[in-house]
N, C-alpha and C positions, 0 to 999 in steps of 0.2 A: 579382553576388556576387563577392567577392576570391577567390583564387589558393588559400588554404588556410583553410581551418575546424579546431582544435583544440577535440577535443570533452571534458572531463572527466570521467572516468566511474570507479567502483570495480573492483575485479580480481576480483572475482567472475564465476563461469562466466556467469552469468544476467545482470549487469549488462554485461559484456563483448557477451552476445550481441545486447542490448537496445541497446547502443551500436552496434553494428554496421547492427543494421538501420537505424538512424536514419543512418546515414552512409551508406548504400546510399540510401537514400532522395536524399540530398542528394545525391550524386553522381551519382542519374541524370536529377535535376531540372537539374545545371547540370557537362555532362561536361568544363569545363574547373576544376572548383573539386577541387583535394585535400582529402581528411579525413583527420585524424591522431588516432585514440585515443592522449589521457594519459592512465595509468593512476596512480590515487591512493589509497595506503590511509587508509581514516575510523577513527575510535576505534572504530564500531561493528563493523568489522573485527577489530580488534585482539584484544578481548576476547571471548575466546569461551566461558568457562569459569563465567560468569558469566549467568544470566538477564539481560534486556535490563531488564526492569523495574525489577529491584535498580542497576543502573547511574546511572540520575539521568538528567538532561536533556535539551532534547529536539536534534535535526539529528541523531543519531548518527553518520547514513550521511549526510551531507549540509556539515558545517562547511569541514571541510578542503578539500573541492572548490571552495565557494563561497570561501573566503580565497585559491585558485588563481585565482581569475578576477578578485576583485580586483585581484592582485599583474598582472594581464594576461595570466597563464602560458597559458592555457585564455580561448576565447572563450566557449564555450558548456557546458554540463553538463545530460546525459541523468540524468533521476532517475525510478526508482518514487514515483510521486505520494503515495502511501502513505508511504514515509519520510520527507514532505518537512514539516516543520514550518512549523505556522499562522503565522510571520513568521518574512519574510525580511529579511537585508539588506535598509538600503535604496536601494540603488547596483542592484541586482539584482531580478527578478521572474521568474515564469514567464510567457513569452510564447508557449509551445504545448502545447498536448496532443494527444496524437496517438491515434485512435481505439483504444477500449477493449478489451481482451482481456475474455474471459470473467472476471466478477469470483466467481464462485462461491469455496468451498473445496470442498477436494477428499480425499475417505477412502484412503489408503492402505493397505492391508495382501494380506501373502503367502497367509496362511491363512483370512482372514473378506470378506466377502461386503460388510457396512456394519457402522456406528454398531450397530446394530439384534442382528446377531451375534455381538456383540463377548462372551465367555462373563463373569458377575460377577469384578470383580479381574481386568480385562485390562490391560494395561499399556499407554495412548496418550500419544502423543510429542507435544506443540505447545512453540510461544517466546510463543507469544501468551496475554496475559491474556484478551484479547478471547475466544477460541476458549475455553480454558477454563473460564469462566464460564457460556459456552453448553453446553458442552459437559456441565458439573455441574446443569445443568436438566434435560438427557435424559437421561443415565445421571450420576447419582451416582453409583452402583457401580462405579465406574471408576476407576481411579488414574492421575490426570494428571500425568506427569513433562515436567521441561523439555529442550526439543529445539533444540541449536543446531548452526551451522554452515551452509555452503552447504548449496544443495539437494543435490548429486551426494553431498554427506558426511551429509544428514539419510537420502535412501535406502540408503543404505551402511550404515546402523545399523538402518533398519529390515530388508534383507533377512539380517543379522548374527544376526536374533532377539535384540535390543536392546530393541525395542518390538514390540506384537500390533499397533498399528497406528500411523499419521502422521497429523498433517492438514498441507496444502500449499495452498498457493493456486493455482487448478486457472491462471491466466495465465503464471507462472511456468514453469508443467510444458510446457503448452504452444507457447513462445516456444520451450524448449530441446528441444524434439521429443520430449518423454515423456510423452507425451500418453497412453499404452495401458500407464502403469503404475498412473492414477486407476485404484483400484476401482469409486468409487462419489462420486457429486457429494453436497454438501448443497446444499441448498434455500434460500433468501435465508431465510425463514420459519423453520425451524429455526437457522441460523449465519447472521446478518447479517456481510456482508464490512465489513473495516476501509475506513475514510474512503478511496476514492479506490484501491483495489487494484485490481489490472488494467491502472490508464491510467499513461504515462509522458508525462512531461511536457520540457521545455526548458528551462535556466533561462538568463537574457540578462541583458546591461548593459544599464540603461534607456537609455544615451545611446550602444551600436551600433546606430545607426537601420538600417544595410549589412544586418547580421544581424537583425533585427526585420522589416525589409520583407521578404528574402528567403527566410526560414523560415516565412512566412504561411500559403506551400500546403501545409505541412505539419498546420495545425489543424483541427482535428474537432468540429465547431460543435457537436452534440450531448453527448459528451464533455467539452467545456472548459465547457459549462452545469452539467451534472449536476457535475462536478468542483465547479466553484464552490458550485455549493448545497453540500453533504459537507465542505467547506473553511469552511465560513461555519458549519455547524453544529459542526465539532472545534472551532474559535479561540472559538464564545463558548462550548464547553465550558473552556478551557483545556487541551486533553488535543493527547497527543502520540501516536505511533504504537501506546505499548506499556502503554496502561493500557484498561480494560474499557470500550472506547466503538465501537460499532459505525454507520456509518449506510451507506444504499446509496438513489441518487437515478437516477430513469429518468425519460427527457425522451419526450413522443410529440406531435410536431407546436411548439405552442405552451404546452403543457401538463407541467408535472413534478409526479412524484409522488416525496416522500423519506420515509425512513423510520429513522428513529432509535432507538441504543439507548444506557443506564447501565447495568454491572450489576457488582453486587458480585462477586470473585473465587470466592468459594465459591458464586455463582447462585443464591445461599438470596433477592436483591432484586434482578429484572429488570425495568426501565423501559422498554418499547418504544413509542412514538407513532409514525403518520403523519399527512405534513399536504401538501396539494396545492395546486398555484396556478398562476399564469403563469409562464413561463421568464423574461421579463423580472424579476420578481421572485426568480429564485434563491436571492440571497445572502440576503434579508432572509426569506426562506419558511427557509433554512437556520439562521437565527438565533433568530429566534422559535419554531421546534420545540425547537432546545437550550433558551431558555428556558423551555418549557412542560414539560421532563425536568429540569429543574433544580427548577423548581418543584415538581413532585410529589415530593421525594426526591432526586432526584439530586445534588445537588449535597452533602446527607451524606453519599453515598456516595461522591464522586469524595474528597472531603476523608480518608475513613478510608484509603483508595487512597493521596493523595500522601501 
């Protein structure tokens, strides 16, 4: 491995800390290699004032790092697999993923217990269309407001009595060691997690072979499967991080089981399939459940959505 690794990563507390452990990693796989966080602000930074949804396009967190690595600035870039848009450059891939945090969400609040306690006319905080949608199948009764910001600024508003409750992605919480402020987890079953939340990935020049061989030990064979199926099912959606599309793929042995969702924003039409096959088949078991949710509907609903 060379002398120095520049890793590109966003300035966020969570993405900062997610870079770090990737560079701990590296550095004790090869103690004579330096890692250096650049820190880069994305438009999805920028704009905070504004739902992510209402914003437009998809890379939010992800463009401006990826034209860094172009330009050479940055060799490699640490991303939430989750923000990462179904194509990429094509000078560029993801060539690791690194094993899965818990993909759950995760119920937050100061005063209620779950979902379940929540009193009629509570006031819950998410950024996600996804979550709210779910969220409008199990309690209507609920008033979903939009919640941005890092995580340390989404909890800051919920302990403010801003909101009765959050939802967070229980990975997040636990990466940045706030793990014992989840109230309460949801259930894949109830809240299906967004395409690929939990796992971070690597993104590389296809032709630093130096970095592509040497980041090897770094991938999580089960993880970068499951990733792929959940990856193969958003891209023949056309859906990007922040519209109503849910899927969550579990590998056991040779076998994966994925599970896909559409759903209208108001959750008045929810589309949920599983379909199971070989691990070797991933992508194509990923592709064909989207089209079996396109078919049934989905695909008028994704259309009223863009």
């Amino acid at each position: 491995m060379r002398k120095t690794i520049r890793i590109g990563t966003r300035k966020s507390m969570l993405a900062l800390t997610q870079s770090t452990m990737i560079k701990n990693m590296i550095e004790a796989e090869y103690p004579d290699c330096a890692v250096e966080l650049v820190k880069i602000l994305t438009k999805g930074d920028k704009i905070l004032d504004v739902p992510l949804a209402k914003v437009g396009g998809k890379g939010l967190f992800v463009k401006e790092i990826e034209e860094a690595m172009l330009r050479d600035e940055i060799d490699i870039a640490v991303h939430s697999m989750k923000d990462v848009p179904a194509e990429l450059p094509e000078e560029l891939f993801i060539g690791v993923v690194v094993e899965r945090e818990d993909p759950r969400d995760a119920f937050l609040s100061v005063k209620y217990k779950g979902i379940r306690d929540l009193p009629p006319g509570a006031k819950i905080g998410t950024s996600s269309l996804r979550r709210r949608s779910q969220l409008a199948l199990v309690r209507p009764d609920l008033v979903i407001e939009d919640l941005r910001g890092n995580l340390d600024t989404r909890i800051r508003k919920l302990d403010e009595g801003m909101y009765d409750a959050i939802i967070l992605a229980t990975a997040g919480l636990n990466r940045m060691g706030w793990s014992d402020r989840i109230t309460a987890f949801f259930d894949t079953a109830t809240m299906l997690p967004a395409v690929a939340q939990g796992a971070v990935g690597i993104e590389m020049r296809r032709d630093d072979r130096e970095v592509i061989d040497g980041l090897a030990f770094l991938d999580h064979r089960d993880t970068t499967v499951a990733v792929a199926c959940e990856r193969a099912f958003l891209n023949k959606l056309e859906g990007g991080c922040q519209v109503p599309i849910g899927g969550h793929a579990t590998v056991d042995g040779d076998d994966i089981r994925m599970t896909g969702l559409v759903a209208s924003v108001s959750g008045d039409r929810v589309l949920r399939e599983t379909a199971v096959g070989a691990v070797v088949d991933a992508e194509s078991i990923g592709r064909d459940l989207a089209q079996k949710i396109l078919d049934m509907g989905g695909a008028e609903i994704l259309a009223e959505v863009y």
